[in-house]
C-alpha positions as CSV (number, residue, x, y, z in Angstrom):
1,X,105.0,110.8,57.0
2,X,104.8,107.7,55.0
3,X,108.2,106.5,56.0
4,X,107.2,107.1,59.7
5,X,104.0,105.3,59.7
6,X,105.7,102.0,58.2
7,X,108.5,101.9,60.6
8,X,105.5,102.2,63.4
9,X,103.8,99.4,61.7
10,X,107.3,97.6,61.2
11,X,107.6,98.1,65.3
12,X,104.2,96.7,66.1
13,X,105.1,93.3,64.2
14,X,108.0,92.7,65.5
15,X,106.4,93.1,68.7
16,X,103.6,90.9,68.1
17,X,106.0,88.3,66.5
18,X,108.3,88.4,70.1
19,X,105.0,88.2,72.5
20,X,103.8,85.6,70.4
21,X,107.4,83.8,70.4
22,X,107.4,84.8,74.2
23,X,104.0,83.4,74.7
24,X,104.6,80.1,72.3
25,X,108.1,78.8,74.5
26,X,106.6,80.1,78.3
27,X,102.3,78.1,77.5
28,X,103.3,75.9,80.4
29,X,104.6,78.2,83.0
30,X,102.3,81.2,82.1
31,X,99.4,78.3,82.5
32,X,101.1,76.9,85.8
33,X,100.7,81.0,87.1
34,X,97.2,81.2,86.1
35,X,96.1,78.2,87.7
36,X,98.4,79.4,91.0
37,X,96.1,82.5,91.0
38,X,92.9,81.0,90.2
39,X,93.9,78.3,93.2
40,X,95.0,81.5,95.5
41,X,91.6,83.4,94.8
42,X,89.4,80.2,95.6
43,X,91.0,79.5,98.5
44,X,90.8,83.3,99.5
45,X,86.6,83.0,98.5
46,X,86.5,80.2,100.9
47,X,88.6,80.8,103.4
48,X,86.3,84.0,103.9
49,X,83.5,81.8,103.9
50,X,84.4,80.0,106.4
51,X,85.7,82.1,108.4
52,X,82.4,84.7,107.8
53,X,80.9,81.2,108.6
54,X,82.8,80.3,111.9
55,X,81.9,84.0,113.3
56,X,78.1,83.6,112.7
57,X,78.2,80.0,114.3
58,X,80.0,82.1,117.5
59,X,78.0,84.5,117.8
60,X,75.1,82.7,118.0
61,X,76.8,80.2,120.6
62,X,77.2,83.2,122.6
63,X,73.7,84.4,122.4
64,X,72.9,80.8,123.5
65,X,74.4,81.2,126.6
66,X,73.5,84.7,127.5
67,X,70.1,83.5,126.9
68,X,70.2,80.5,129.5
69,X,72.4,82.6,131.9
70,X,69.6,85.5,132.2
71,X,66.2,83.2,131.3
72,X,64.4,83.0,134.5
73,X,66.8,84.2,136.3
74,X,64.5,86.5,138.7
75,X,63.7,83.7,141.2
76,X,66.9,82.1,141.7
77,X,68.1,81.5,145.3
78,X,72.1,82.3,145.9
79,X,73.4,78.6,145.4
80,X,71.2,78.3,141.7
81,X,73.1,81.6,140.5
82,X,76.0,80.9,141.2
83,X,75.9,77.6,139.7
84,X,74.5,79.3,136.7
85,X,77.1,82.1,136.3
86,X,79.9,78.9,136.9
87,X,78.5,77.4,134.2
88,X,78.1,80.3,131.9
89,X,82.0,81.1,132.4
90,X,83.1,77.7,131.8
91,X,81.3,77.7,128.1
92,X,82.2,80.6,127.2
93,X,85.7,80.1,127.7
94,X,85.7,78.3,124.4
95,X,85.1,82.0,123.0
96,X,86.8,84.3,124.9
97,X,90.1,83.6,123.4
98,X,88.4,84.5,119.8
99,X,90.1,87.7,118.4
100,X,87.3,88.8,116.6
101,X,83.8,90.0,117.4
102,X,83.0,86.5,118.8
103,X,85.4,87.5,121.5
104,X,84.4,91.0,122.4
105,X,81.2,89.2,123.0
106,X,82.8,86.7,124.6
107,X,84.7,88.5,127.2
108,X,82.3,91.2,128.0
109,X,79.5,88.6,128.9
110,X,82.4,86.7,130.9
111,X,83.4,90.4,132.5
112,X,79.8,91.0,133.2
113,X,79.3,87.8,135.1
114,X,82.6,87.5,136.6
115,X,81.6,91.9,137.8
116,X,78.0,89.7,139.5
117,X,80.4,87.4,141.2
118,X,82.3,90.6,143.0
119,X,85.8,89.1,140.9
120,X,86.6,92.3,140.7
121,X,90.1,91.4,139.4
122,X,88.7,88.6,136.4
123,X,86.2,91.3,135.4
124,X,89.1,93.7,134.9
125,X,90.7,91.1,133.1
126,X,88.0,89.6,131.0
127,X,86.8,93.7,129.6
128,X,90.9,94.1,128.9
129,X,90.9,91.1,126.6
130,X,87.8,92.5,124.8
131,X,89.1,95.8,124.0
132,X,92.2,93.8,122.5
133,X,90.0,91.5,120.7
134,X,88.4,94.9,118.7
135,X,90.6,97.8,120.1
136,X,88.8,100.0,116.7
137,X,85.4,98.8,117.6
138,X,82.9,101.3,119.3
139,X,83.2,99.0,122.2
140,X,86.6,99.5,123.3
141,X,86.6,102.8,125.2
142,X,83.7,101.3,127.1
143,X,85.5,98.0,127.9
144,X,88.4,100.3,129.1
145,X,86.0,101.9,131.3
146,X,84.6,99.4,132.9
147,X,88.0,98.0,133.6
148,X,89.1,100.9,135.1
149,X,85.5,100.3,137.0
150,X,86.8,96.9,137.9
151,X,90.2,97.5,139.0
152,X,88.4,100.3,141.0
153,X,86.3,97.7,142.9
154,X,89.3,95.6,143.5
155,X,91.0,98.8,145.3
156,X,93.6,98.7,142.9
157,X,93.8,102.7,142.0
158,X,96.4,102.7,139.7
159,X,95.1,100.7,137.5
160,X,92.1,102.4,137.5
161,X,93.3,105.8,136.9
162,X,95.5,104.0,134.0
163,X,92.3,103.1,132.5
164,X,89.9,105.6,132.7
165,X,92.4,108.3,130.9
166,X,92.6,105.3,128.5
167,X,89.0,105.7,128.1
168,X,89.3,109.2,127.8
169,X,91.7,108.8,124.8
170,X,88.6,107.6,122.4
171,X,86.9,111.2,121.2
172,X,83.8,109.6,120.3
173,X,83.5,107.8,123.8
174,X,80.4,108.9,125.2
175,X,81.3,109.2,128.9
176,X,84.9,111.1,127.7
177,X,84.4,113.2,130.4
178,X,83.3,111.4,133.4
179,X,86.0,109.3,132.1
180,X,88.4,111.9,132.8
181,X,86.9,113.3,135.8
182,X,87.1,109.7,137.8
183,X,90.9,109.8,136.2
184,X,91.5,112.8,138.5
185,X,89.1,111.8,141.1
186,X,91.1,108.3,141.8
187,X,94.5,109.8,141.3
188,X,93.0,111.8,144.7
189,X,93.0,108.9,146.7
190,X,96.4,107.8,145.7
191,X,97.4,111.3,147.0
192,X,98.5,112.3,143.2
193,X,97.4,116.3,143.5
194,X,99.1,117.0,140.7
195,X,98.1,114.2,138.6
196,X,94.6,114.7,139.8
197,X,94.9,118.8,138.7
198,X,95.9,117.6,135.4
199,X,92.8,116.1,134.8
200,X,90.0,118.5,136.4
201,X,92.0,120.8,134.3
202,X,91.8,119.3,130.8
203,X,88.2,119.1,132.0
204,X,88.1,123.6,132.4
205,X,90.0,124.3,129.8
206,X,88.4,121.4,127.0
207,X,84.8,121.1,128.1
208,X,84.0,124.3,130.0
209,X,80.1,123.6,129.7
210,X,79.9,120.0,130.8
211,X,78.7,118.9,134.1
212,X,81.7,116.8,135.3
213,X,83.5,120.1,134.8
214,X,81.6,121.8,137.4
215,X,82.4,119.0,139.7
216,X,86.4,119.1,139.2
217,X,86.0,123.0,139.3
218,X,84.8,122.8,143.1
219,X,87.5,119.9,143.5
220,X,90.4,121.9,142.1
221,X,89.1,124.8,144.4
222,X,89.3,122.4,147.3
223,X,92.8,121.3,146.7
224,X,94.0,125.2,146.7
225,X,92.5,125.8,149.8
226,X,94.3,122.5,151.8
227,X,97.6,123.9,150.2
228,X,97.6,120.3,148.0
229,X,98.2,122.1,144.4
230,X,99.0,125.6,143.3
């Protein structure tokens, strides 16, 4: 046991003695590294900063103009909204193209407006480029939606049905089901039967009990009477 112990003890100098030596030739480099990662980590701390800094700023500049696009906005006559909504649009274009928060914000407030205005097409447009800016946010199903709303309103169907399922997609969207039912609804009118069984279908068979069910039951009943589906 004895013999063991002292070559253990033997091991552990040597050890020390070649960390040391290791330690001793390598002060300048293994300084250099430290001071690397000490500069890496500040830069990290403050590039959060301002970066935690630059979304606050944006958010607030948003709020700003959401405030003066909707303050009195009651008793305007045609030509003073419109010039308000122009203007509205034109500052926040300097946050729309934000991909954070600061541009959901941004782009649903332009989609909003631009939705007033009847630019169907632009609303479409703008609500896309919020569900890119936070496509994990709780917001993104709805900005699908409403695009799919949009698109609708411009008369462009496919879009619209390409949206809503998109909608649909999100379990913890809200309107899931009218989602789907307006899917199947617009894929009607585009004389898709089959596209538009698929999704009073999914409607039966996955939410028997839902209201929007009952509607695509009595549509799916319609389209086997006119001979459209099987």
């Amino acid at each position: 046991m004895a013999t063991v112990n002292s070559f253990g003890n033997e091991k552990k100098e040597n050890t020390g003695k070649k960390l040391e030596y290791f330690i001793g030739n390598n002060r300048k480099i293994l300084i250099a590294i430290i001071a690397i990662i000490v500069l890496v980590a500040v830069a990290l701390c403050v590039a959060f900063a301002v970066s935690e800094s630059g979304i606050k700023k944006g958010l607030a500049a948003v709020d700003a103009i959401e405030f003066s696009f909707v303050k009195d906005s009651d008793g305007l006559d045609e030509a003073a909204a419109t010039e308000r909504r122009e203007t509205a649009l034109k500052e926040l274009a300097a946050y729309t193209t934000k991909e954070n928060v600061v541009g959901v914000r941004a782009n649903m407030l332009s989609a909003d407006i631009s939705f007033q205005k009847e630019d169907y097409s632009a609303a479409a447009a703008f609500y896309l480029a919020a569900a890119d800016c936070g496509e994990d946010s709780y917001t993104a199903p709805l900005c699908f939606f409403n695009a799919a709303v949009s698109y609708e309103q411009a008369g462009n169907n496919k879009d619209a049905v390409k949206y809503y399922e998109k909608a649909s997609e999100y379990k913890d969207f809200l309107r899931r089901t009218h989602a789907i039912f307006s899917a199947g609804r617009v894929s009607e009118s585009l004389q898709d039967f089959e596209g538009a069984k698929k999704f009073y279908s999914t409607l039966e068979e996955k939410y028997p009990s839902d209201s929007w069910t009952d509607i695509a039951k009595t549509r799916l009943i319609s389209l086997k009477i006119a001979g459209k589906i099987e």
